[in-house]
C-alpha distance (Angstrom), angle and dihedral (degrees) to the residues before:
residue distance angle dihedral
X1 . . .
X2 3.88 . .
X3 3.96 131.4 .
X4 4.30 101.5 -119.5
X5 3.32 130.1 -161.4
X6 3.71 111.4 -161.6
X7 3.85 117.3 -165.1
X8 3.97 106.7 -165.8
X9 3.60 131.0 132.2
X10 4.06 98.4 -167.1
X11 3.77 102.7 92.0
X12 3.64 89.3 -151.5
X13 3.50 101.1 55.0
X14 3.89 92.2 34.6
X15 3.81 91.2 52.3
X16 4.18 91.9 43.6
X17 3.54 91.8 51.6
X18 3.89 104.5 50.5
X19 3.36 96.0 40.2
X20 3.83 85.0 62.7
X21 3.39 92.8 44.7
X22 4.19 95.5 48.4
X23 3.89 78.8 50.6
X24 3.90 90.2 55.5
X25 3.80 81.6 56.3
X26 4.15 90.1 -103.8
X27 3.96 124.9 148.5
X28 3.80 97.7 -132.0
X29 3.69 128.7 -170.7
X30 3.58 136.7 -162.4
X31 3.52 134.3 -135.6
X32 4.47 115.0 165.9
X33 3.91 92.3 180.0
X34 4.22 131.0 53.6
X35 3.71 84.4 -131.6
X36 4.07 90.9 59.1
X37 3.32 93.6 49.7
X38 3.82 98.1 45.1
X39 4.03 80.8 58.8
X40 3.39 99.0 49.7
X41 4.37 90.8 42.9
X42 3.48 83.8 49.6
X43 3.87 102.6 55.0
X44 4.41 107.5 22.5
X45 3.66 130.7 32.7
X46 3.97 125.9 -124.7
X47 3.68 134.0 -173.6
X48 3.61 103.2 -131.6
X49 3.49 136.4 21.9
X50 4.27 128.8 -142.2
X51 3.57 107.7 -170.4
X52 4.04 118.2 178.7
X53 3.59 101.7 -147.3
X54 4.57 101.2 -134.0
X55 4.27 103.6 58.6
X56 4.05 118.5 173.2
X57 3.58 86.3 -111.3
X58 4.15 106.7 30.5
X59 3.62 143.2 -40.4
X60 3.71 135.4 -69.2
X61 3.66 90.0 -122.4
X62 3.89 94.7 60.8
X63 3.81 80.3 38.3
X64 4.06 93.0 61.0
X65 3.90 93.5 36.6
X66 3.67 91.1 61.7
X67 3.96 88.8 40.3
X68 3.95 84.4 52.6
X69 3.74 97.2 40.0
X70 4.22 86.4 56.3
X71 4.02 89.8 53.2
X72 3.83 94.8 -95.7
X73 3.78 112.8 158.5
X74 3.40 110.5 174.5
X75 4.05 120.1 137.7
X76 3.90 102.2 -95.3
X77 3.99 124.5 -166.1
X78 3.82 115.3 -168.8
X79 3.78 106.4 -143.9
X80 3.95 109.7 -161.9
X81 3.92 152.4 141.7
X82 3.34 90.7 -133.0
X83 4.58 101.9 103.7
X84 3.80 88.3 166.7
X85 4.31 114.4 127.8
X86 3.86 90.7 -134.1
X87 4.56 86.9 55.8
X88 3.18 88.7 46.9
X89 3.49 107.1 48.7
X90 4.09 86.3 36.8
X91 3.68 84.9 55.0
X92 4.02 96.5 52.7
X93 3.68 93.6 42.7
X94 3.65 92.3 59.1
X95 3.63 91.8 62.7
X96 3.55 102.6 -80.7
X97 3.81 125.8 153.3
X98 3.34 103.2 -166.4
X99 4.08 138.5 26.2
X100 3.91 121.5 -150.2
X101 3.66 134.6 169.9
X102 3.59 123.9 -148.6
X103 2.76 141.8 -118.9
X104 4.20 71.9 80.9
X105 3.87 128.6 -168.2
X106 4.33 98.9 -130.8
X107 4.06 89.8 -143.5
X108 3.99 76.3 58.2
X109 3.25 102.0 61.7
X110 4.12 100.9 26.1
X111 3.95 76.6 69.6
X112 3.97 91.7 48.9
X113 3.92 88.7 48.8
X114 3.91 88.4 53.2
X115 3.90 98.0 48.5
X116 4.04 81.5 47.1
X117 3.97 94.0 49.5
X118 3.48 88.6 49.0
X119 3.67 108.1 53.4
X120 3.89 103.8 57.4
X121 3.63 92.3 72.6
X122 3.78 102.0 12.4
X123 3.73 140.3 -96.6
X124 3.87 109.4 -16.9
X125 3.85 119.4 -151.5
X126 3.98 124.6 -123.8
X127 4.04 82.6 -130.0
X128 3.33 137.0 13.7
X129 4.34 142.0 -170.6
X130 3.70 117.0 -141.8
X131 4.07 110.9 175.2
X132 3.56 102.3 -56.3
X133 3.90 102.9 -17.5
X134 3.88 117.8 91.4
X135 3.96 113.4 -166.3
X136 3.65 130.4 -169.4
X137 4.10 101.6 -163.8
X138 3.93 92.0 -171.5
X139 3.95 88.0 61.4
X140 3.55 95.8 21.3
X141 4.11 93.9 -136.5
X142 3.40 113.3 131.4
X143 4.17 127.9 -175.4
X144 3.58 131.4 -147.2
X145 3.26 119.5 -145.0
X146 3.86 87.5 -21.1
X147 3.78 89.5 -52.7
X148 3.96 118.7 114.7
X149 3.71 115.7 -120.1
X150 3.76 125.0 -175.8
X151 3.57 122.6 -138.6
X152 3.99 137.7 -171.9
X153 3.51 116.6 -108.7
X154 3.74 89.9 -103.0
X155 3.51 99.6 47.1
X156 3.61 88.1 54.4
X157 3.58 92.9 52.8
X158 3.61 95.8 51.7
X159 4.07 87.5 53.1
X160 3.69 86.7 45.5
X161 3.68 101.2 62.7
X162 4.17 100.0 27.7
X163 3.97 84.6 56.3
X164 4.38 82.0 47.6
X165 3.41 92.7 53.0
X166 3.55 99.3 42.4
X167 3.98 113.6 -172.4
X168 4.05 97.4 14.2
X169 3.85 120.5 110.6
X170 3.24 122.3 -131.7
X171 4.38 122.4 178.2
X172 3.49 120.5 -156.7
X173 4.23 103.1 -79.7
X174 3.90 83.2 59.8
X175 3.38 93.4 61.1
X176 3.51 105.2 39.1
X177 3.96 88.9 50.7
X178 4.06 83.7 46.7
X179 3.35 104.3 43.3
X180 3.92 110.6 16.5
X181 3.98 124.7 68.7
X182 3.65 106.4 -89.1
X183 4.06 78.4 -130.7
X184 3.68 96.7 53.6
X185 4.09 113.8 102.7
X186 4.25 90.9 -135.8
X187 3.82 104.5 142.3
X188 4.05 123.4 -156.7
X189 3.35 95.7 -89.8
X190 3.91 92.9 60.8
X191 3.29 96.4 62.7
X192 3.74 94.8 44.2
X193 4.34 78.5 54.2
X194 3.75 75.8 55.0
X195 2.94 108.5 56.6
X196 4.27 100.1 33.5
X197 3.90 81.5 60.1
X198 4.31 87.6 51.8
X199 3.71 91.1 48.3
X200 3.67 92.0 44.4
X201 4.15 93.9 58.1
X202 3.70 89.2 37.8
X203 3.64 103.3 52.8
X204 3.81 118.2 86.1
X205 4.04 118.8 159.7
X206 4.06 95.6 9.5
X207 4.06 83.1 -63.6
X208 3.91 122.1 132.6
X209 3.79 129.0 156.8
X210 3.63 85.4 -162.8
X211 4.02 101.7 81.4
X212 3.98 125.5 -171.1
X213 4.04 108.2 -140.9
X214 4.08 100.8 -162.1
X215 3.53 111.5 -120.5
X216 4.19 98.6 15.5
X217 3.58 116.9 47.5
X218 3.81 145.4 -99.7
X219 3.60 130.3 -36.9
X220 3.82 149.0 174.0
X221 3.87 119.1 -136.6
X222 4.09 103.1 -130.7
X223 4.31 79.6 -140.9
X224 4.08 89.4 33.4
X225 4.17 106.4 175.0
C-alpha cells in the first residue's frame, strides 16, 4: 500500500484511475488544480506522485520542477496524452520517473507504481520474516510465531511501512501525515490507539518487533529479537 497523490482535472480519468488504485489497496488523493497540489506537497508527504500533464492553472511538469527545485524526492509518473518525443523528454527532465500516455491500461501502471516504490530504498520482497512475525504484503496476512493474526487495514499498514523502513523512528504526526488522508480528521492520539491495538495482536511472550522509543516514535529493529 502507498499514500497517492493524483493531480488530474478530467473527472473521468481522475475517478477511473483511483478507483483502481483504492482497489490495489492504495490511499489516493486528489488534487484538479497545480495550486491544490502545491498545498497539499507543501504540508503532507506521499509516496508516489500521478501528475496529468494539462491543469486549469499549469502543468504537472512545472508542478514537479518546483517540487524538485524545493528538495522533493518522491517517485513521480507523468500521466498524459501528449506521445510526442519533445513531452516526453520535457516531462523526464523535470524530474519525472516515469512517462505514460493515456489512454492507460491500470495493470500498466499498478506495475510502474511498484518498480517506483521499490527503488527509493531498494528491492522490496513479496514476504518478509522479522523476529517472530512472518508477513506476506501481496495478501497482507501475516503470522506470529506461526500463528495467524488478523489485522485492520490500518494496522496492517502501519506494520507495513515501520517493517519498510527498518531502523527509522517515526511518532504519531508522521504517521498520520504518511499513512492517513491529509483530509481525514484522525488526531495523534488515534494513531497511538492504532498502534497499542497492533502491538497488542502482535505481541506473544513479551516479544514485539514493533518498539515504542519514549519521546520519538515507533520503530522496527531491521535484526528485531
Amino acid at each position: 500500500m502507498a499514500k497517492i497523490l493524483l493531480v488530474e482535472d478530467d473527472p473521468q480519468v481522475a475517478q477511473s484511475v483511483a478507483a483502481w488504485l483504492k482497489l490495489e489497496k492504495h490511499s489516493v488523493e486528489l488534487a484538479t488544480t497545480g495550486a491544490d497540489a502545491a498545498q497539499l506537497l507543501q504540508h503532507f508527504e506521499y509516496e508516489v506522485l500521478i501528475l496529468d500533464w494539462g491543469l486549469p492553472d499549469t502543468t504537472g511538469p512545472e508542478i514537479l520542477r518546483k517540487f524538485r527545485e524545493t528538495g522533493g524526492q518522491t517517485p513521480a509518473i507523468i500521466l498524459t496524452g501528449r506521445t510526442d518525443l519533445h513531452s516526453k523528454t520535457t516531462g523526464l527532465d523535470s524530474g519525472a520517473d516515469d512517462y505514460l500516455t493515456k489512454p492507460v491500461a491500470l495493470p500498466e501502471l499498478s506495475a510502474r507504481i511498484r518498480s517506483r516504490l521499490r527503488r527509493p530504498i531498494g528491492f522490496q520482497p513479496d514476504k518478509t520474516v522479522v523476529d517472530n512475525v512472518a508477513l506476506d504484503f501481496d495478501t497482507r496476512q501475516i503470522t506470529v510465531s506461526g500463528q495467524p493474526v488478523h489485522l485492520t487495514k490500518k494496522e496492517f499498514s502501519v506494520l507495513e511501512f515501520l517493517v519498510k523502513h527498518p531502523d527509522q523512528t517515526f511518532g504519531a504526526r508522521a504517521l498520520r501525515d504518511k499513512l492517513w488522508p491529509s483530509d481525514s480528521e484522525v488526531s495523534e492520539d488515534t494513531v497511538r490507539v492504532c498502534i497499542q491495538a497492533l502491538r497488542r495482536k502482535i505481541t506473544i511472550d513479551d516479544i514485539c518487533i514493533v518498539k515504542t522509543i519514549p519521546g520519538s516514535g515507533y520503530t522496527v529493529n531491521k535484526d528485531a529479537n
